[in-house]
Structures are given as C-alpha cells and as structure tokens.
C-alpha positions in Angstrom: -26.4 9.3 -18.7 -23.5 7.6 -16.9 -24.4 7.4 -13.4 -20.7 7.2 -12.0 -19.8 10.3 -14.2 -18.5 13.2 -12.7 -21.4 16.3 -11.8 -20.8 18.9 -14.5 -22.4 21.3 -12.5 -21.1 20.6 -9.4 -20.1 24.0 -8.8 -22.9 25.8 -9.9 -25.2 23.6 -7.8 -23.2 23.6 -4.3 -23.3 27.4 -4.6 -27.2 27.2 -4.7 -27.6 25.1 -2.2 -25.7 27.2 0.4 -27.8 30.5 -1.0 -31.0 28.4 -0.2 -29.3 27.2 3.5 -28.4 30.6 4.0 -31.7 31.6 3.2 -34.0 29.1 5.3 -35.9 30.3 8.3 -37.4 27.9 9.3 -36.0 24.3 11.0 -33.1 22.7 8.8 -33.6 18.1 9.5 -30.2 16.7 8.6 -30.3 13.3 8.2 -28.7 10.2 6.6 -29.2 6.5 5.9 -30.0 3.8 8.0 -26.7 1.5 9.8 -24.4 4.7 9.0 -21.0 4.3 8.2 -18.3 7.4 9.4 -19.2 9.1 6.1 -23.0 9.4 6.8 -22.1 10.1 10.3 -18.8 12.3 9.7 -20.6 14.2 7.1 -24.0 14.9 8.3 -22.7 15.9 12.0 -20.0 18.3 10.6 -23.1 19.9 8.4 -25.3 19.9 11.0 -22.4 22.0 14.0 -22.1 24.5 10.6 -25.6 25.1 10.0 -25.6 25.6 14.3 -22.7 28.3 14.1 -24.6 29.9 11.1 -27.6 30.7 13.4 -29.4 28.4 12.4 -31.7 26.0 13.9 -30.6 22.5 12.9 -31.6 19.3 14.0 -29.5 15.9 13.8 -31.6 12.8 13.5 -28.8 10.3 12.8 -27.9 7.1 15.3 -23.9 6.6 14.8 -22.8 2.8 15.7 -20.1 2.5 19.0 -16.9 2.9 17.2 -18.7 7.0 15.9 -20.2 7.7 19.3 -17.6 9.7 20.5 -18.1 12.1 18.3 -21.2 14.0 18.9 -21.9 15.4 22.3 -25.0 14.1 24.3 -26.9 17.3 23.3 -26.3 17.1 19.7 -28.4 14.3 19.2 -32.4 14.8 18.1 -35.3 12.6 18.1 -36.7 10.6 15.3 -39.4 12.3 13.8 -42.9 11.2 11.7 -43.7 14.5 10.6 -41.7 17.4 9.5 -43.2 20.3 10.7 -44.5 23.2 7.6 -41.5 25.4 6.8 -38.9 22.9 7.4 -35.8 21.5 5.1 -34.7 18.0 4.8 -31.1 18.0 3.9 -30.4 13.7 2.8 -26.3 13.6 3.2 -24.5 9.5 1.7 -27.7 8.1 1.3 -28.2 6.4 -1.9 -32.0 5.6 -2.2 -34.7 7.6 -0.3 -36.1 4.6 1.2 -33.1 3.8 2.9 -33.2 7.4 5.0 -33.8 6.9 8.5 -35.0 9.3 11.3 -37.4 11.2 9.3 -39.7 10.7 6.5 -38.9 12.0 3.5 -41.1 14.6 2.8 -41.5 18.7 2.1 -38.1 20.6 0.7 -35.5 18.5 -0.2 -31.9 18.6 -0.5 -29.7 15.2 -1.6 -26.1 15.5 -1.3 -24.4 12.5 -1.9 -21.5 10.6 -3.9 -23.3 7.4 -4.6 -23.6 6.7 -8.7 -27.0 5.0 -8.1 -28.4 8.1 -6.1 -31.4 8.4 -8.1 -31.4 12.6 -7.3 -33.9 12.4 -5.3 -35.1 16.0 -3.9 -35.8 19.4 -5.2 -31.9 19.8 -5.0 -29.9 16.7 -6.0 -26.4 17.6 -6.0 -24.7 13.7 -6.6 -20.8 13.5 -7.5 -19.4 9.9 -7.3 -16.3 11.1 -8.2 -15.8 12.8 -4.7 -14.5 10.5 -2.6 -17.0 11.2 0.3 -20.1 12.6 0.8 -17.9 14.5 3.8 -15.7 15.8 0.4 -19.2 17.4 -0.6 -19.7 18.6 2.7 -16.4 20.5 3.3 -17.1 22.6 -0.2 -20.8 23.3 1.0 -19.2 24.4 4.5 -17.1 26.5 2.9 -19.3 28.3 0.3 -21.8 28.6 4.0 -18.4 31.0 4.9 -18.7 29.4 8.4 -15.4 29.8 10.2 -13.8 26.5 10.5 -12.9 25.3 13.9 -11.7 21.6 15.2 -14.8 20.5 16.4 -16.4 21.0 12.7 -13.5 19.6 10.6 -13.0 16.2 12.8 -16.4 14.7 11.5 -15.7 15.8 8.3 -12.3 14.4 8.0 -14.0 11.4 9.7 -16.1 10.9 6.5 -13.3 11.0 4.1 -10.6 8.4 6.5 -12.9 6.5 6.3 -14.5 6.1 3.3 -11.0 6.1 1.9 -9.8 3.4 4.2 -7.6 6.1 5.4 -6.0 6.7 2.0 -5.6 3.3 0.9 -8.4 2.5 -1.4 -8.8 3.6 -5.3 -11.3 6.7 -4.4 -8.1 8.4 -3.0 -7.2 11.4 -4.9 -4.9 14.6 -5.3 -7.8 16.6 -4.5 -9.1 14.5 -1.5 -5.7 14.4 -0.2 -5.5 18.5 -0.2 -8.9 18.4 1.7 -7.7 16.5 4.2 -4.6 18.6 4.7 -6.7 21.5 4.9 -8.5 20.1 7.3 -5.8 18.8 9.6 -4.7 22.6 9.4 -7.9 23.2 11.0 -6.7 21.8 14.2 -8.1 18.3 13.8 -5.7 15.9 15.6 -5.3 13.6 13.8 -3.1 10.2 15.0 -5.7 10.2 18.0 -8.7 10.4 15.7 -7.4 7.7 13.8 -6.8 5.5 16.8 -10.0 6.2 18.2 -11.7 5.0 14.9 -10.3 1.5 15.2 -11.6 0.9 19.2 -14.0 -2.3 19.1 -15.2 -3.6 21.9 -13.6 -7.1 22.9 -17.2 -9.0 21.8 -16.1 -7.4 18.5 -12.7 -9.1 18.8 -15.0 -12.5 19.8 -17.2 -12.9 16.9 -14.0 -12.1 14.5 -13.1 -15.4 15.2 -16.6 -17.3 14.5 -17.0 -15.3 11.5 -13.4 -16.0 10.2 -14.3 -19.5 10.9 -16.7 -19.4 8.3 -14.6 -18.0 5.7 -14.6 -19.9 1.9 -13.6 -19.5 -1.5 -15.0 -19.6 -5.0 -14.2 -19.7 -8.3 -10.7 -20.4 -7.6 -10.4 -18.1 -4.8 -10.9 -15.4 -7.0 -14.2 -14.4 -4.7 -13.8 -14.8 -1.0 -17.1 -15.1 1.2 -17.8 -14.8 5.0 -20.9 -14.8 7.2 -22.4 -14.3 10.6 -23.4 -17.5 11.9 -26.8 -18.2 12.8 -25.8 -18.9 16.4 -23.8 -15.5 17.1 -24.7 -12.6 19.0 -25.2 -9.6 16.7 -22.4 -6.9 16.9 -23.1 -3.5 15.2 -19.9 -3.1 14.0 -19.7 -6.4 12.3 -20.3 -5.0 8.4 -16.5 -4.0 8.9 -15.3 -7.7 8.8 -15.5 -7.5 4.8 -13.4 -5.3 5.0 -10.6 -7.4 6.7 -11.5 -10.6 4.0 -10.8 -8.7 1.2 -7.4 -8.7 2.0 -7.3 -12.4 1.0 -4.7 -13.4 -1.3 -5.5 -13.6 -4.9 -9.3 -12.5 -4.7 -11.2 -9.6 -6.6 -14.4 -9.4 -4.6 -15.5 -10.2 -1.0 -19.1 -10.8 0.6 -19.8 -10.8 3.7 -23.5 -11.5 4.9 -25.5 -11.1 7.6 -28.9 -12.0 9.0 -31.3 -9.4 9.4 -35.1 -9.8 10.7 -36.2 -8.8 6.9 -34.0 -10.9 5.0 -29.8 -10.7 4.7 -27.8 -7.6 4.4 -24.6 -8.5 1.7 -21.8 -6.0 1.8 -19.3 -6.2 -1.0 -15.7 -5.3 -1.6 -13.9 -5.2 -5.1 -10.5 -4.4 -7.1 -9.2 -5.6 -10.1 -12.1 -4.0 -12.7 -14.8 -5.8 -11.0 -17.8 -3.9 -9.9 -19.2 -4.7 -6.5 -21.3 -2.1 -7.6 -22.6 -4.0 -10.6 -22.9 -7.2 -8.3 -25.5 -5.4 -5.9 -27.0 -3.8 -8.8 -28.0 -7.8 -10.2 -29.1 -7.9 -6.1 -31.6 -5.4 -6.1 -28.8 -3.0 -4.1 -26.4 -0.2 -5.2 -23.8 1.6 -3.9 -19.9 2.1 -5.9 -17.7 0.3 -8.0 -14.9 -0.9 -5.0 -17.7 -0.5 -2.5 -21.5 -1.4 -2.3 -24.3 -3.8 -0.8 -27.8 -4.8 -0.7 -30.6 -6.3 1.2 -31.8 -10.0 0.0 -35.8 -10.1 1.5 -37.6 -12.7 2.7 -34.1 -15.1 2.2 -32.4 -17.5 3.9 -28.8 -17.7 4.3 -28.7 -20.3 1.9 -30.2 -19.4 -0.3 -28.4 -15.9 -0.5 -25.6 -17.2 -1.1 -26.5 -19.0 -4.1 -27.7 -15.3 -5.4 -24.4 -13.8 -4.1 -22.5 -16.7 -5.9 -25.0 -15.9 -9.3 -24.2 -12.5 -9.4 -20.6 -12.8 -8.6 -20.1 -15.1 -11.4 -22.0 -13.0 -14.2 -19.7 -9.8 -12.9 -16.9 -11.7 -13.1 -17.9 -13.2 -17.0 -17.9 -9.5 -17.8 -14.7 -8.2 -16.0 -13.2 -11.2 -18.5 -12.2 -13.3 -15.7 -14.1 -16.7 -16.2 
C-alpha cells in the first residue's frame, strides 16, 4: 500500500471517530508531537476548545513555541502527564511516529489523526490522509461532524494549521478544497490579515542568529542542494527550524537542509520541489515526514559527520529524481 495515497475511507472513519468523541465519558488527552509546528498546535488547540464546548472534559498537553503563544489562553494549557488515568482517550493530532508524542505516554484508547504518509496508524483509530493539506484540514471535518457551533475563537487555530502548513497558500499541498476550508473559516469570523501578521513576530535574537546561520550557508552538487546550520557557538532560538524555510528560496536548488544541534544528536529539517522527495531523503535518515516537507533526528552525531549523511542521502534522492 502507497503510504502517501489518499484514505479511501476517509469519510467513513471521521464519522466514527466523532460517534466515539461524542460518546466518551470520561477525560478526552489531546496531544501532539514534540517541537510543534502551527499545524500540531493550530489543530490540536482548535480540537481541544470543541471537545470543551461539547461538554466535555478535555485536556491540552501541548507546549507551542513563542511565535503560537498567543493563541491559547493561560488556562487552556494542562500539565504533562506519566499516566493516563482508567477511562481516559488519547486523541494523537500531526504526529507522525508515536514515539515522537510528547506530554503524555501513549497508552489506553487511542485515536491518530494525522496527514503524515509515514504515520504508521498507530491507535485503535488511525484515521491518516496525506492528501489533506493539514492535520488542521482533518480537524475542521471532525469539528464539523462533532456539530459544535463554530465561533472565532475555534476556527483561528484551525486556520492557523492550514496557513501554515501551506506556507500561506504558496506551497504544492495547496488545493481547491483547502482553499474552500479556509474561506469557510474566514466566514467564521477569523480575522485574518492580523493573524497572519501576528504569525510572522520573531523576536529580535531571532532576527540575530538569521545572520550567523546565513553565514553558514553552502551549496552542493551544483547548487542544486542548498545547506545551512546552527553554529556551534550560537544561542539556541526555538523558532530557528523556520530558517529552512527562508534557504529554500535559493536560486536554482531542489532541496534545502538546515541542521541543528540537539543534546541527542542533530535535528535535519528538509525542504523540496522539483520531484524530489525530502520525504524520501529523511526516510534514508531514519526520519519521515512528506514529499516537499520532512525531517529527522541523526543520534549520537556530530555536525560533521551529519552532513556527510545529509549529503549521502541527498545525492541518492537526487540519482532517482534523474538529476545527477
């Protein structure tokens, strides 16, 4: 089976899932991956204010980075947890591997909801479509089969999720149907030239460490990949897994890396176009994630020598996609 391909049940299974949610009695964990982007944070946050205005009681275990933290309210927010208590569901929203969930263990009734082609449907409900555009896409049909009444403060996280895991309409994941959600959503009240001007605030350290990082910048294989990294020597900056996004834009490449340090080895975050699959690349790097969009976690690695893997697995990617 084609991981990337389409649910064929999508339908069916979303309309279950609400029937069980509906159902529960006891506590409802929502939770997602561990350094959450705006779709694990947009998604599981606009889930979580549903599943409140159902009745329910819902808990959000989730730690946004800066830029996301003005979207939840103080109150919102719930303790990690090492023990789900008896009775309780686990709703997984944009996380692709079970070990990479955060907050809580994952343990007891399950649900995975997620858009990920290397999900491996983890759960006693795995509902995985990677041709949604978002996880948030997933969450605005469950929302709606729920029946809750949509207000503002439930649509902005969840057209959150989909700006920006579509780089705000730009990138290839941006469809006719994603593009009606979001309409639909605006509709809902969601205002929508500040949201997107509030998602862009860095702080000026941000703005700092740009500068070292672009000063680090090279290009391979006739510029055809483009790499960056965080040096050694600079303070760490939450939002810095965002700077491959501002390499890819480098003339005439196909794929961007950008590394990091991390205490358990170095965290690669990847960028394609062109038919090459970033998702392929962090596939050869133990990783996973999409086509245009994916990562992984090199352990017990040095900088060096992670880029000579990065550069490995780049180069057999790009043998297949024809271009070497």
């Amino acid at each position: 089976m084609d991981g990337n391909a389409p649910e064929p049940k999508y339908w069916e299974k979303m309309r279950l899932v609400a029937e069980v949610l509906k159902a529960v009695e006891g506590p409802i964990y929502i939770a997602t991956h561990v350094d959450p982007d705006g779709d694990a944070i947009g998604s599981s946050l606009g889930l979580y204010r549903a599943l409140k205005a159902l009745g329910k009681e819902a808990h959000w275990v989730a730690e946004p980075p800066r830029f996301l933290r003005f979207l939840p309210k103080e109150e919102e927010y719930a303790d990690p947890v090492d023990h789900l208590p008896p009775g309780a569901t686990l709703v997984v929203l944009d996380s692709a591997e079970p070990s990479r969930v955060v907050g809580v263990p994952v343990e007891g009734f399950v649900i995975n909801i997620d858009h990920h082609g290397t999900n491996p449907r983890f759960g006693q409900f795995a509902v995985v479509d990677p041709s949604k555009a978002a996880t948030a896409q997933m969450v605005k049909d469950l929302i709606d089969l729920l029946g809750v009444a949509w207000t503002e403060e439930i649509a902005t996280p969840v057209l959150t999720g989909i700006l920006t895991d579509t780089g705000n309409f730009r990138f290839a994941n941006t469809t006719p149907e994603v593009l009606r959600v979001a309409a639909e959503l605006l509709g809902y009240g969601v205002k929508l030239p500040e949201l997107t001007d509030r998602l862009q605030f860095r702080p000026p350290s941000y703005f700092r460490l740009l500068g070292q990082v672009l000063s680090t910048l090279a290009l391979h294989f006739g510029g055809l990949l483009v790499t960056a990294h965080l040096p050694e020597e600079a303070a760490p900056e939450e939002d810095s897994d965002g700077f491959v996004g501002l390499i890819r834009y480098v003339e005439g490449s196909v794929v961007s890396a950008f590394l990091r340090r991390r205490e358990e080895g170095v965290k690669v975050s990847l960028r394609s176009r062109g038919g090459v699959s970033a998702q392929n690349i962090a596939l050869r790097l133990g990783g996973g994630g999409h086509v245009p969009a994916a990562g992984a976690t090199l352990q017990g690695v040095d900088l060096d020598r992670a880029y000579e893997m990065v550069l490995e697995a780049v180069a057999e990617e790009l043998r297949r996609a024809g271009y070497l």
